[in-house]
N, C-alpha and C positions, 0 to 999 in steps of 0.2 A: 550804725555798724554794718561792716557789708553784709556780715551772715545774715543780718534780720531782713538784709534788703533783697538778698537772695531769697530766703525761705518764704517771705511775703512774693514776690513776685512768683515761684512755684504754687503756692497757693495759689493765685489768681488763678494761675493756669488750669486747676486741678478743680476748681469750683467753687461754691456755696459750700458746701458740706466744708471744703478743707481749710475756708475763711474763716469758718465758725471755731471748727476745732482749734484752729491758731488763738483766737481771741481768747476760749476759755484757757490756754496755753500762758497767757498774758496774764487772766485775771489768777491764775494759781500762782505764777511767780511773786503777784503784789502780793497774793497773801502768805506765799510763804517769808516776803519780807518787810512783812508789818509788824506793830507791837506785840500782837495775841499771834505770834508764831505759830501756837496748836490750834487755834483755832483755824489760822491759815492755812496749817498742812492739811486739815480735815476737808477744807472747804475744799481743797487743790485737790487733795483725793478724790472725793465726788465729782468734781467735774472730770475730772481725769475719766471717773468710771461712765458716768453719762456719756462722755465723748464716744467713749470705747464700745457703750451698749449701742449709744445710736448706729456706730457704722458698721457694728457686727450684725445688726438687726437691719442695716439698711436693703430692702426686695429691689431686685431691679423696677423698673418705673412700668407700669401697666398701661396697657392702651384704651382708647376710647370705646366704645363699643360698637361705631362705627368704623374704625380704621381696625378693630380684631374681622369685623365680619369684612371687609373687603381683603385680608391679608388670608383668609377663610379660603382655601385650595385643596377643591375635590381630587378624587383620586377617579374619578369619571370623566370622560368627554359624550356630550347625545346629538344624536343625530336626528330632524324631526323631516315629516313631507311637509309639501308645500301648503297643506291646511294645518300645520303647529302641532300635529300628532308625532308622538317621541313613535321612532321604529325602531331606533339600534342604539346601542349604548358599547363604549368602549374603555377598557378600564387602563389609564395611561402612567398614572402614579401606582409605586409599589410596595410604596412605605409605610402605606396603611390603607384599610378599605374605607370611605367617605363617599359621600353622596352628597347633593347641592343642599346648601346651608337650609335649613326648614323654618320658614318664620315658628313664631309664638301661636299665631292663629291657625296654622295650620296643623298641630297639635293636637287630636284629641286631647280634653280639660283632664281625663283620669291620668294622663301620663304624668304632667306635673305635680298634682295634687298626693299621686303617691311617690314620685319620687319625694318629694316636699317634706312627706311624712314618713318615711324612711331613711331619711341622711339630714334633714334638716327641719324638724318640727317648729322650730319658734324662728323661722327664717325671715317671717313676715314683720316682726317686732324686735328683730335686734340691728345691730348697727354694720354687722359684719362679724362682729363675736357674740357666740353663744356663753356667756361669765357662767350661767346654771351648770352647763357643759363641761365646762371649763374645770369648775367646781368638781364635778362627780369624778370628773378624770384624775383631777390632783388626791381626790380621798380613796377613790381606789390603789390608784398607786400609793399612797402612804402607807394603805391597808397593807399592803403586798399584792393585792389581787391583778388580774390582769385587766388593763387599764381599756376602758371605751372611747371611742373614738370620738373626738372633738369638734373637728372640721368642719363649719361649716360652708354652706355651698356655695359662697363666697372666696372662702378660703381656697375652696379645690377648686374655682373658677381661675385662681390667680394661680395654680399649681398646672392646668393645661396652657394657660397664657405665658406661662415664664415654668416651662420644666426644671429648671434650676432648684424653684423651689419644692419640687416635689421626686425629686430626686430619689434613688435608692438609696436608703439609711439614713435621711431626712428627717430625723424624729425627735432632733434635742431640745432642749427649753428654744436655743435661741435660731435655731428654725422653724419653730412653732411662732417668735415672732416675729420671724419675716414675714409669713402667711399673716399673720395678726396685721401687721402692717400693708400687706398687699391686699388684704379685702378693706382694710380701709379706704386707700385709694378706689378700690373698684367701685365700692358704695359712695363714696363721693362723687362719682362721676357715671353710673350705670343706675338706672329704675333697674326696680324690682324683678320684672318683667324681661327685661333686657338678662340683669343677670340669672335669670331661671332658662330663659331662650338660649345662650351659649353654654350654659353647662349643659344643657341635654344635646347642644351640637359638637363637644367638644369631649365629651365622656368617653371613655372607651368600654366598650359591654362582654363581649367574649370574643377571642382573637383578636382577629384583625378588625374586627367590625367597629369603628368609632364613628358615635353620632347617632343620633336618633334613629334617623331614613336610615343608616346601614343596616341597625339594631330590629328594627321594625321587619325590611324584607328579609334580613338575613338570617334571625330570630323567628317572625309567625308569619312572613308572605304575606307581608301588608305595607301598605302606607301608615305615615304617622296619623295621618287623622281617623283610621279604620282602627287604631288599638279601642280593644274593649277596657276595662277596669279590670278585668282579672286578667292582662297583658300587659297593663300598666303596671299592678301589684308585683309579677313576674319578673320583670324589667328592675324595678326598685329590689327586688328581692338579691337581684342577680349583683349589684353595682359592687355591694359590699367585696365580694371575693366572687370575680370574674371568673372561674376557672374552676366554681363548684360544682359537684355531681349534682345530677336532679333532685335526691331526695331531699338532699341539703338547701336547693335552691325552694323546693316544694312548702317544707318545714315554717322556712324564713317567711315565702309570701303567707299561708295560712297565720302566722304572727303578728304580720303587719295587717292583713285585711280581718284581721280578731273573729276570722270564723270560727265557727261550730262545725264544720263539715270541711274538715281538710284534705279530703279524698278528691276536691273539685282540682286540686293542682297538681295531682302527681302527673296525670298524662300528659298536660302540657307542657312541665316541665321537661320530661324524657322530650318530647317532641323540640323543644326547643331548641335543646343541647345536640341533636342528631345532625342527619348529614344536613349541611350548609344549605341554605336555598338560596338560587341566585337572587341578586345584588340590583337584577334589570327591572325596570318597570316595564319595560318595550318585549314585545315578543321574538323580539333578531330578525328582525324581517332584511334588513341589509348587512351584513357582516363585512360582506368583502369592501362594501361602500362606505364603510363605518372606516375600517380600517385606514382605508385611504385617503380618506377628508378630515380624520381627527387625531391630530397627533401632539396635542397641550390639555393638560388638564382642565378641566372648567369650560373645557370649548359647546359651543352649541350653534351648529352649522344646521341651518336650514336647506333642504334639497329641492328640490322641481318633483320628487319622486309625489304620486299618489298612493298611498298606503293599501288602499283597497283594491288595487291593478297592481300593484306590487306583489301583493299577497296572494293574488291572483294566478300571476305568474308562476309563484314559488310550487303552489301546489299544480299547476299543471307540470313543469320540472319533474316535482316531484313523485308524482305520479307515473308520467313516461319513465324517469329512471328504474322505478319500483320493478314498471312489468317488464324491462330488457331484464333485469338483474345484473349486477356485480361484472358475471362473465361476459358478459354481451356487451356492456358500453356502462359506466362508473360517475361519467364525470357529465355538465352540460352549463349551460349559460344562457339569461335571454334580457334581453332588454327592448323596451315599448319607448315610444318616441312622439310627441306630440307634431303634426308635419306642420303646421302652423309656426309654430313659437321654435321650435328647437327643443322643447323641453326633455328630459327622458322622464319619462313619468314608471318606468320597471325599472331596475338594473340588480339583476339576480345574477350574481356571477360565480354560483355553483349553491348545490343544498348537498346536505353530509349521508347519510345514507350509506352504500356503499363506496364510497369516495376512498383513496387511499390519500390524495393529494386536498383534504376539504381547504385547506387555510388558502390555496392559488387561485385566483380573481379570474374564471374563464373568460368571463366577458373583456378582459384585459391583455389576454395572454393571446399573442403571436400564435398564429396557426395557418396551416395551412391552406388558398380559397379555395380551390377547389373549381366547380363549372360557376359559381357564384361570381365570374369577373363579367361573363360571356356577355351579360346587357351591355356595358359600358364599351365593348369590343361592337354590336351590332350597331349601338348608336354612334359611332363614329365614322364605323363606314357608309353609313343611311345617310347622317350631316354632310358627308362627302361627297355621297351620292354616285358613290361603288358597286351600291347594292341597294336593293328596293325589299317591302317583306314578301313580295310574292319573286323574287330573284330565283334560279335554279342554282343550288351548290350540290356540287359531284362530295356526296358519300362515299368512297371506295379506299383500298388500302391506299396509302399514300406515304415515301420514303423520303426525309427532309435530310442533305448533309449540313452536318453542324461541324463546328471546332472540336467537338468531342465525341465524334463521329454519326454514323446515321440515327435520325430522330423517327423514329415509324410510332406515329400516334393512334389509339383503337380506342373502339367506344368503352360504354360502360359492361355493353351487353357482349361486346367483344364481336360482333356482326357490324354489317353495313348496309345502309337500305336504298344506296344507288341514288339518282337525281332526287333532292328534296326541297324545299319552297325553302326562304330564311326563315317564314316562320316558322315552321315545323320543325328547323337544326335548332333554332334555339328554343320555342316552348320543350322539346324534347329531349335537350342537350344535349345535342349530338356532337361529338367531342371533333370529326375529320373536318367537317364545314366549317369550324371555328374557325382552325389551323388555317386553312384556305383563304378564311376573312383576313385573317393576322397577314397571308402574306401580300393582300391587299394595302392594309392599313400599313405596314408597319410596324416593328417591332418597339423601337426606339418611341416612334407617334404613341403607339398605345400604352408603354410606360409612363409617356409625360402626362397621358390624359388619364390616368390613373391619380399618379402624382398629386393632378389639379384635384382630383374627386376624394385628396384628404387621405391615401393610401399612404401613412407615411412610412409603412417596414420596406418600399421598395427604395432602397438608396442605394444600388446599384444602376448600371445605365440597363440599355433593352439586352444590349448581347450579352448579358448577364444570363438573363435566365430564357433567351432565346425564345422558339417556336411553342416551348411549354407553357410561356404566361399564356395562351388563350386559355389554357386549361385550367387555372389559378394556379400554379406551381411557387408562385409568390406568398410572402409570411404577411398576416392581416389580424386586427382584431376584431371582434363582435361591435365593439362601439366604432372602428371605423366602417366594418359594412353598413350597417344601419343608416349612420351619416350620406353614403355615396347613393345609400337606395332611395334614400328621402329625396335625396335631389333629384331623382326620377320623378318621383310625388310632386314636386315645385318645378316643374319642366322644365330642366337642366339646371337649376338653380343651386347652389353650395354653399354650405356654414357652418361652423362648429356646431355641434351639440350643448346644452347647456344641463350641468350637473347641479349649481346651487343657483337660490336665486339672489346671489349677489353677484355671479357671473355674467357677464356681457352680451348682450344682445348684436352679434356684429352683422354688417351686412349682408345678404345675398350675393353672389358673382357668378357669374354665366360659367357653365363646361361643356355643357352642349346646348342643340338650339331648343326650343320649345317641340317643337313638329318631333325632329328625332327622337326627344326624351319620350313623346306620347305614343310616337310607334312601336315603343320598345315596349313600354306599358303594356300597352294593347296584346301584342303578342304571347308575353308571358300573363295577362291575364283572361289567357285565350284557351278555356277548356280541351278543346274539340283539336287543337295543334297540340297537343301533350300528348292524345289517345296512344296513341301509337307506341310511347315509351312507357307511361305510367298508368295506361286502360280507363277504361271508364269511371269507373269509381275507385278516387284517391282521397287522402288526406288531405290533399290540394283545391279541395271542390268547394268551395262555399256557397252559402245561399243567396250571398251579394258578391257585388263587383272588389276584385283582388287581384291584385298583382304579385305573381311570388315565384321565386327561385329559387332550386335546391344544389346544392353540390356536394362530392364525396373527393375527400384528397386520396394521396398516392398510398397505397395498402390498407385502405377504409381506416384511416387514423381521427379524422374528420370528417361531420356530417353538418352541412349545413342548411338550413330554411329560412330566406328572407322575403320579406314582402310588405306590401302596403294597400293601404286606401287611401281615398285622397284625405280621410282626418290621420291615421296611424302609419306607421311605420315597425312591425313587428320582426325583429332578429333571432335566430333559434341557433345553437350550437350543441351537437351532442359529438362526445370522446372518450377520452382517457386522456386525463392531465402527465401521465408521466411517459404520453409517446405510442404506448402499445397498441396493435391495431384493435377492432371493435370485430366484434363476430357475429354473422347473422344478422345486420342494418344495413338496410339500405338505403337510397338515397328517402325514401316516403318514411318508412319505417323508423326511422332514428327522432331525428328533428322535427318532422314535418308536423305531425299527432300534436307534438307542445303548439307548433305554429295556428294548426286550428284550430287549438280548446283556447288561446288566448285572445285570437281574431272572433270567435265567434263569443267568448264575454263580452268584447270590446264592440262588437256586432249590436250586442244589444242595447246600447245607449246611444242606438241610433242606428236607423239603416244608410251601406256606404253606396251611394249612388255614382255610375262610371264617370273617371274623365272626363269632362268636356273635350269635346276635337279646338284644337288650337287652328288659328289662321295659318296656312301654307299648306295645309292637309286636302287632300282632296280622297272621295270614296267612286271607286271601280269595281265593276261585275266582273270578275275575270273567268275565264277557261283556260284549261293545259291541255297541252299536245299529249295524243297518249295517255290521258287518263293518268297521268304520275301523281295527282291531288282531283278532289274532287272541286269542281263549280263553287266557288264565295264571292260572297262580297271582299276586298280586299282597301286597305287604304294606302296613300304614295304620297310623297311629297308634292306638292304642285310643280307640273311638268313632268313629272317621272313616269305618267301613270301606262298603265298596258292594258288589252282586254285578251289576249292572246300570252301565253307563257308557252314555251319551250326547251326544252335541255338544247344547249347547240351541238349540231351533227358534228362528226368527227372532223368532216372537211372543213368547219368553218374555223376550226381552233388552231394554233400556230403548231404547227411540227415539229417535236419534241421526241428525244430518247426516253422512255419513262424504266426502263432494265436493261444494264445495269444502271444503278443509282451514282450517281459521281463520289466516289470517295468510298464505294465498296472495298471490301477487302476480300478475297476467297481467297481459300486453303485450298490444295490438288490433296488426295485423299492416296497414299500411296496403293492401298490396299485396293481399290476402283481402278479399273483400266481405263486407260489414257482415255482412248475414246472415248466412253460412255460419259464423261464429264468434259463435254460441253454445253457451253453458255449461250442460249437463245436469247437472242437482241427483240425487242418489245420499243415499239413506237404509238404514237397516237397521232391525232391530225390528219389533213391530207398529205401522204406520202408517196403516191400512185408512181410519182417522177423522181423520188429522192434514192438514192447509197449510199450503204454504210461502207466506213472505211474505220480498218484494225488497224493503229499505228499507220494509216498511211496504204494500207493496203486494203482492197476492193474486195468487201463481201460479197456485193451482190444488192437486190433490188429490197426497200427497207421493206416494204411490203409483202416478201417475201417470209421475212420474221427468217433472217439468216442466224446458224450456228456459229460459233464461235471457238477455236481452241487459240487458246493463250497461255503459253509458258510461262515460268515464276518472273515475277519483274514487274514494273509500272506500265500500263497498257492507257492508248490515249483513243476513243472508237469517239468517229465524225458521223455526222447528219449533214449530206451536202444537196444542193437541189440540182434541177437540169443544167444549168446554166457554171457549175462547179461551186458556187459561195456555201460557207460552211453556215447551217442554219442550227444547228445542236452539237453539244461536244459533254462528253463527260469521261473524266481520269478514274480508272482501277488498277487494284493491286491484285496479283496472285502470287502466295505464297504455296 
């Protein structure tokens, strides 16, 4: 018939279970048309009802209890250092609090024993059902009394594995046996052991807290295997109605553990049920690095970090922040670097304190550099071979025209100290000699070699940020400084950083030469060339050989301290993450304090012995004309060397208009008479033979240092020599 050939083939489709129910379907029809008709209807009936109870009672199918524990998904990712020590832990699921599954062994023995003996005493000798159980349940309720609870921990093994069956208002005969039916299955295929293991990791205790390791820290601030027996008893006490007050929880465990003296549990009880304790086994030693490396649950990322230089770090941070306070500077960043490997062995990218911004990753976060580029500007001009460290650069005001008009750059101190050595502008950051080098080098050259040294917030070209990159007026992070100054450490050498250690170990590649990198070293770790800016005793001075660099960005928003040895590479950043300037820091005072208490930990697991001089290097006794620097030893590239330094005299420099500046603009002041507002022409150089000319017209002798009146309009003033060829020219405006 086709309908039977239809309905069998749905069957097929549908499974075992709907095979079976067809066939006894089959045998009720024979009996209902056999001789003993009632006997047939009866029989049809019963199978009818079996049919009916098996698939009303049929549990979804339970898994193995190797394929529940891998399907097992914390609501944690951990972070560990490179020795397998957990530092940071991040909580990524939200749907429940969970912790990594906890074997059986790892258990204190009291934990199970009293759960055992609280929700399932004869758990050891039944099959899955408790029938005693079973029993007392059915006679109470006959009684009217209010009925006990049956379940055994089987049962509710199958109620966390399949919430279906444990469902709200789950409680009729024939959900009672679906659970019947699914702890069968579980005991059929789960030891004892195994199923005592997943309920205690699968329970829920109060709140959010599911599973043991949640229950444990979240509950007494312990591990599983530190619970005592009167934390176990507590624990068991607690399962029955998660959400009881203490006395009630108190009561229950003095019940189960058949004390004499129930006064032992009320305090821990209160204590238990109180404010939440965290969830972490790790002390947060990386948060911001937590965040960043772990974003799946269950994840466990190994880092390059050292926990004990990490922690190190934290509390030097933490400390300098402490004594600026709040008003003074909020926020900071530091990270330590192995110059060998690449490793970062610190990476503190802020502690909370007075922070208003704690969750934003300083160490990560765009800032600005500040006098911190100035090495990578000397050694390019050195590899050049533009300038030597005992060169002379002119200190003095200096007026740059740009596209967005005159750039007049000043120091820190807002003074100027006239002729000064390279080494001495940059150990003392002197911001005019930078500019001077830059216009040597390049604006564009020293963007790209930037670039090369891993700088990667400059993605603009040089006339971007013009004559100010010497100054760092460019956006950087703390892990890119760090990186650009190692490669000072590896004499011109450059590579990523490396954060875990499943990240890549990639090559070294030149950015500058060996010789260069080590002069620059030198300088900046050149005490006695600093005096002048930072005095004798700074925060800069260690007891061994260092190399280090500070910088301050534009309205003390940024304070930086970088430096190395030839084993470290330590980066220091103090601020305000939302912008504001810092009050009262300065370039030592901010940064620099973390820089030395970290260096000199790092100090002592070993003394850092200087440099080696690299091949191309050669050492000269120098003297200065005039007494501008005192008598040193000096080092130079091979062939560059001098024993003689002098500023050159006026006559030997090209002659130049240096006032007005090209692209000036003055205002006539109406209220000032005419006369008294004119404009004195300023040259340098040998001029003895040159004149100026106003538009074309003849001031007079330039050495004269001629006046000038100029009506409103564009004015064009020449620098011409004896012979008439124009040697200087610069356009202004008077409005």
């Amino acid at each position: 018939m086709v309908w039977r050939s239809k309905i069998e083939a749905l069957a097929q489709r549908l499974g075992k279970r709907a095979i079976a129910f067809l066939r006894w379907g089959d045998r009720a029809w024979l009996a209902l048309t056999s001789r003993n008709g009632l006997i047939g209807v009866g029989i049809a009936l019963l199978v009818a009802l079996a049919a009916t109870a098996d698939y009303a009672t049929l549990p979804p199918p339970m898994p193995s209890y190797a394929e529940a524990r891998h399907a097992f998904q914390p609501s944690e990712a951990w972070l560990y250092d490179r020795n397998g020590r957990l530092i940071d832990t991040v909580r990524v699921n939200f749907r429940a609090r969970r912790l990594a599954w906890v074997p059986l062994d790892q258990i204190a023995p009291a934990a199970p024993r009293a759960i055992i003996a609280g929700e399932d005493k004869r758990f050891r000798w039944h099959g899955g059902v408790d029938w005693l159980s079973l029993a007392g349940a059915a006679r109470d309720w006959a009684r009217g009394h209010r009925t006990r609870g049956a379940s055994t921990l089987s049962m509710q093994l199958a109620g966390y594995l399949a919430p279906d069956l444990a469902r709200p208002g789950a409680r009729s005969v024939w959900d009672k046996l679906r659970q019947i039916r699914a702890a069968w299955a579980i005991e059929s295929g789960w030891s004892k052991d195994q199923i005592v293991e997943g309920y205690l990791n699968l329970a829920g205790y109060r709140g959010e807290a599911q599973g043991i390791g949640a229950a444990a820290l979240g509950l007494f601030g312990k591990t599983p295997d530190a619970l005592s027996a009167d934390d176990a008893t507590l624990l068991a006490a607690l399962l029955p109605d998660p959400n009881a007050k203490p006395d009630q929880i108190a009561r229950r465990a003095c019940h189960l553990a058949q004390a004499s003296n129930c006064t032992r549990f009320n305090a821990p009880a209160y204590a238990m049920v109180g404010p939440a304790r965290s969830l972490a086994l790790d002390p947060g030693l990386a948060p911001h690095l937590a965040q960043r490396l772990l974003d799946q649950p269950g994840m466990r990322v190994t880092t390059t970090l050292d926990a004990d230089i990490q922690r190190l770090a934290t509390i030097a941070l933490s400390r300098q922040l402490g004594g600026l306070g709040p008003s003074r500077a909020r926020d900071g960043a530091v990270i330590v670097v192995d110059n060998a490997s690449g490793d970062v062995l610190a990476y503190v990218g802020g502690v909370r304190g007075g922070s208003t911004a704690p969750d934003v990753d300083g160490a990560s976060a765009y800032r600005q550099a500040g006098s911190t580029l100035k090495p990578f500007l000397y050694a390019q001009a050195i590899e050049k071979g533009y300038v030597t460290p005992a060169s002379i650069l002119d200190d003095s005001p200096v007026q740059l025209d740009t596209a967005s008009g005159l750039y007049v750059p000043q120091n820190y101190d807002k003074g100027f100290k006239g002729p000064v050595s390279v080494r001495s502008a940059l150990a003392g950051s002197l911001n005019v000699p930078a500019v001077r080098t830059l216009l040597l080098v390049g604006v564009q050259s020293f963007r790209d070699r930037l670039w090369d040294s891993g700088y990667r917030g400059l993605t603009e070209d040089g006339d971007f940020y013009g004559y100010s990159l010497a100054l760092g007026s460019a956006d950087v992070t703390l892990m890119e400084q760090v990186a650009a100054y190692r490669s000072l450490a590896l004499g011109g050498r450059w590579a990523p950083l490396r954060l875990t250690m499943k990240d890549p170990r990639e090559p070294l590649r030149a950015i500058t030469t060996p010789a260069a990198a080590w002069l620059v070293a030198d300088m900046i770790a050149d005490p006695n060339a600093r005096v002048a800016t930072f005095g004798l005793d700074n925060a800069l001075r260690l007891p061994f050989w260092a190399a280090v660099k500070t910088g301050t960005s534009k309205a003390m928003r940024d304070n930086w301290c970088i430096g190395f040895t030839p084993r470290y590479t330590v980066g220091v950043w103090v601020g305000n993450l939302e912008g504001d300037p810092m009050r009262a820091v300065s370039g030592t005072s901010g940064a620099a304090p973390v820089w030395r208490d970290v260096m000199l930990a790092l100090g002592a697991r070993g003394a850092a012995a200087p440099m080696p001089m690299p091949a191309g290097v050669e050492r000269r006794r120098i003297s200065f004309a005039n007494a501008i620097e005192q008598p040193r030893a000096e080092y130079f590239l091979k062939g560059t060397a001098q024993t003689q330094i002098a500023f050159a005299p006026p006559e030997a420099r090209r002659p130049h208009i240096t006032s007005p500046v090209s692209g000036s603009v003055y205002a006539l002041d109406p209220d000032i008479p005419i006369k008294n507002q004119a404009l004195a022409v300023e040259t340098s150089g040998d001029v003895a033979t040159h004149h100026v000319l106003l538009d074309r017209r003849d001031l007079g002798a330039a050495d004269a240092h001629p006046m000038m009146m100029a009506g409103p309009g564009r004015h064009q003033l020449q620098l011409i020599d004896l012979g008439g060829r124009i040697v200087d020219q610069v356009v202004f405006t008077m409005r």
